[in-house]
C-alpha positions in Angstrom: -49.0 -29.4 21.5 -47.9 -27.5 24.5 -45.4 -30.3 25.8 -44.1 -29.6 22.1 -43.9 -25.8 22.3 -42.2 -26.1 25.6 -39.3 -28.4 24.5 -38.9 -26.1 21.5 -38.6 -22.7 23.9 -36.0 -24.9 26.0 -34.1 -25.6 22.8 -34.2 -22.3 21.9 -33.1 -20.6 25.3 -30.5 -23.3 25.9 -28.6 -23.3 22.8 -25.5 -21.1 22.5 -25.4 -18.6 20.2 -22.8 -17.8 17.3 -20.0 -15.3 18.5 -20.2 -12.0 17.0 -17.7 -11.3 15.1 -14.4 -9.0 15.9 -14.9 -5.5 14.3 -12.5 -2.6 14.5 -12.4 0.8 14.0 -10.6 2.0 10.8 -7.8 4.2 12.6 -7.3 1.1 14.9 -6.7 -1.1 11.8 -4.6 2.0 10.6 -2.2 1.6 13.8 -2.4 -2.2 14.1 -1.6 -3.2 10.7 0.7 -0.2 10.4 2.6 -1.5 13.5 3.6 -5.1 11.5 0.4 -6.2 14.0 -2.5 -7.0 12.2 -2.3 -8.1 7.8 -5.2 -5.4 6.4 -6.9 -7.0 3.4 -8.9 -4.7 0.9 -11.7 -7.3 -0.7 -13.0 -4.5 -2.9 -13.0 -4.7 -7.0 -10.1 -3.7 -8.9 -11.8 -0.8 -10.0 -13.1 0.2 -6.5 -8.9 0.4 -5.6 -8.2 2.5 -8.8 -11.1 4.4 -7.8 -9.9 5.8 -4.6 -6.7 3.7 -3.7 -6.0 1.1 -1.2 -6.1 1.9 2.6 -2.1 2.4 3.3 -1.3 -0.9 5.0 -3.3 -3.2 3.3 -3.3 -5.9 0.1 -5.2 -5.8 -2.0 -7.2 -9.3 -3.0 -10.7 -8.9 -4.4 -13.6 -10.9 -3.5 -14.9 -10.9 -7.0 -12.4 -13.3 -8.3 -12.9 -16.9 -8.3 -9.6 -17.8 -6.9 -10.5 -15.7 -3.9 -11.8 -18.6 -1.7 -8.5 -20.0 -2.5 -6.3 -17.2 -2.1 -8.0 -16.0 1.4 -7.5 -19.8 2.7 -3.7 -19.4 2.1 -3.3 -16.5 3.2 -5.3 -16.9 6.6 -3.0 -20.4 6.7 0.5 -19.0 5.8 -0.6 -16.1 8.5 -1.8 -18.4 11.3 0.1 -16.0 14.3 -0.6 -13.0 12.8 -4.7 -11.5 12.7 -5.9 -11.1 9.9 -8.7 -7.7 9.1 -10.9 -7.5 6.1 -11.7 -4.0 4.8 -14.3 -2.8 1.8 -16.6 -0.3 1.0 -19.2 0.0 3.8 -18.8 -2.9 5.7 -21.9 -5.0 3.9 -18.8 -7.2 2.2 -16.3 -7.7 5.1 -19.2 -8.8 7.4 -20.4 -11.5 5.0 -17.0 -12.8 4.3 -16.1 -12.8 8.0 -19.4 -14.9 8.9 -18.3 -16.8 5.8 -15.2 -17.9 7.2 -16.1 -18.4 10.6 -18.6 -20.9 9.6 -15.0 -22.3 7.4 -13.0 -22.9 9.9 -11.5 -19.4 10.1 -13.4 -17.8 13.3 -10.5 -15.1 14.0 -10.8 -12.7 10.9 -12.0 -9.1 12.0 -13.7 -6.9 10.5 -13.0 -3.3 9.6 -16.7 -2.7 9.9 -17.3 1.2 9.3 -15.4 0.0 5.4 -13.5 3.1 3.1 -16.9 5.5 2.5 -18.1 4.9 6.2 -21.0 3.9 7.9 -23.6 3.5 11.2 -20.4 2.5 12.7 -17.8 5.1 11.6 -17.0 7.6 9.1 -14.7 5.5 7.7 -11.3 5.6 6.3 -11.3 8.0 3.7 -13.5 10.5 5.8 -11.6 10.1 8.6 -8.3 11.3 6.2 -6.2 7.8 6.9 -3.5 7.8 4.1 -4.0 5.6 0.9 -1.6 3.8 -1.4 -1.9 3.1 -5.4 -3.8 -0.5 -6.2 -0.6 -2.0 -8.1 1.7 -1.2 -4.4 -1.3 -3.5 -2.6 -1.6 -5.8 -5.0 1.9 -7.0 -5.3 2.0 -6.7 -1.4 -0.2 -10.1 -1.5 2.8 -11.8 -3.9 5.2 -11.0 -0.6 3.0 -12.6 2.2 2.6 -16.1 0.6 7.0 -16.3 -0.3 
């Protein structure tokens, strides 16, 4: 029994653990994606973007469609030089579809962690007065990256 719990504290200790994921701060995505550096992606619902807009930079492709595996996978694979940032409400989203795909094959998606109503981790974007663009502009903005 002890000869057991040792080998299974030796497992424990010696195997690595997951990276953390990339996060950034919301005027850091601002600049970055702003700059042509970094592709913003708002995963919120439809209504969330009519709601209060679309963070200025950013496309707009929901996680609540059933096509969104899909459409995330192209667009991570037609992007491959460029990073790629997720962005929602408060974070809770964008941090399980990062882990999501990491775990897919896609380990280099960051996530805008303090989301558009802010969090532990940052005011977020709409506190911190970042500028915002109407749904139907960030929508058709996902059309233009996969041409």
């Amino acid at each position: 029994m002890l000869r057991c719990l040792f080998l299974s504290f030796l497992l424990l200790i010696t195997t690595p653990l997951a990276a953390e994921p990339s996060i950034i701060s919301a005027p850091d995505a601002f600049s970055a994606s702003s700059a042509g550096e970094m592709i913003l992606v708002d995963i919120r619902s439809p209504a969330e973007w009519v709601e209060t807009g679309v963070a200025e930079g950013a496309i707009a492709l929901t996680m609540h469609d059933p096509a969104f595996p899909k459409q995330i996978s192209a667009l991570l694979n037609a992007n491959k030089d460029q990073p790629v940032a997720l962005i929602c409400a408060t974070g809770g989203r964008t941090q399980y579809v990062v882990s999501f795909l990491a775990k897919n094959g896609f380990p280099d998606v960051i996530d805008v962690s303090e989301g558009m109503f802010g969090n532990a981790r940052g005011p977020g974007w709409i506190a911190r007065g970042l500028p915002l663009i109407a749904a139907k502009e960030a929508q058709a903005a996902y059309r233009s990256l996969l041409k």
